[in-house]
Each structure stands twice: as structure tokens, then as C-alpha cells.
C-alpha positions in Angstrom: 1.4 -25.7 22.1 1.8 -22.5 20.4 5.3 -20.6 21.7 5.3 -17.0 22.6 6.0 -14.4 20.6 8.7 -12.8 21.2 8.8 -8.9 20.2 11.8 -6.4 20.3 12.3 -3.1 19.6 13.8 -3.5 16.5 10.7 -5.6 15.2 8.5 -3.0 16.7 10.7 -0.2 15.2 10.1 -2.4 11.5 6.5 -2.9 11.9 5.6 0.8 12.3 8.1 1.9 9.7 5.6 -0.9 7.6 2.6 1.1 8.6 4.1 4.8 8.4 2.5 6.8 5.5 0.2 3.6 4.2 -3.0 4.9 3.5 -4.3 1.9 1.7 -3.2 -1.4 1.9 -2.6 -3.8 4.3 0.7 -5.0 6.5 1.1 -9.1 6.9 3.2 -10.2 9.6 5.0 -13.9 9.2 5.5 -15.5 12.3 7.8 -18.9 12.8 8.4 -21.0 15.9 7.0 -17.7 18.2 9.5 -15.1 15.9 8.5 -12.5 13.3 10.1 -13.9 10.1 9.4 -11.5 7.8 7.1 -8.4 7.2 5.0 -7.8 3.8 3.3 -4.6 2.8 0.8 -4.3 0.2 -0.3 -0.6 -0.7 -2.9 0.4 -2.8 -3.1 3.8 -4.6 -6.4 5.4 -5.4 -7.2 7.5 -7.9 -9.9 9.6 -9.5 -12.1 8.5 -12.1 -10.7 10.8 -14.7 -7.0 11.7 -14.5 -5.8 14.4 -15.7 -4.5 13.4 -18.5 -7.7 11.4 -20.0 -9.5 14.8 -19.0 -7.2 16.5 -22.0 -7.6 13.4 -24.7 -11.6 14.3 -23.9 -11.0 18.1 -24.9 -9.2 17.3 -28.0 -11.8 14.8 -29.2 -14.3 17.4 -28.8 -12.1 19.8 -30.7 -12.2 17.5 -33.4 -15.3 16.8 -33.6 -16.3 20.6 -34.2 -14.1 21.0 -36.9 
């Protein structure tokens, strides 16, 4: 039979330190015999389709096309 969990404060503080400012991603939380073992975070970062910096190769390939 499953044991149960047992959740502090400090775990608590840890798990929404996890989750504070993730805007993407996703938080796993490990569990052995009925205690958090560990905490991973996995954030994503999204991103326009044309970055800035693409944007300015485009405008010199035009450039150099005209000439």
C-alpha cells in the first residue's frame, strides 16, 4: 500500500519557487517511499518566427540583389 506523502513547508516553499516565473514548460515532482526526492523543471522559450536578427540578413539580401 502506497504511504502518504508527506509535504513541509520547505518542499512547498521549493515547488513554487519551481513554478515562479515559468511560462512554458512543465514542473515533475519525484516522489520515493511517500517523500519528494527531487524536483525537475523543464522550460520552454518561445519565440517569433523571424527574429530580429534574420529580419536584418533579409534586408541585406535585398540590398544586394538591387545592386
Amino acid at each position: 500500500m502506497a504511504k502518504p506523502l508527506e509535504l513541509d513547508e520547505l518542499w512547498l516553499d521549493r515547488i513554487k519557487q519551481s513554478l515562479n516565473g515559468l511560462e512554458y514548460g512543465s514542473v515533475q515532482i519525484v516522489v520515493h517511499d511517500g517523500k519528494i526526492a527531487q524536483i525537475d523543471k523543464t522550460e520552454r522559450k518561445r519565440f517569433e518566427a523571424v527574429s530580429p536578427g534574420r529580419e536584418k540578413l533579409q534586408v541585406v539580401k535585398a540590398e544586394k540583389k538591387q545592386k
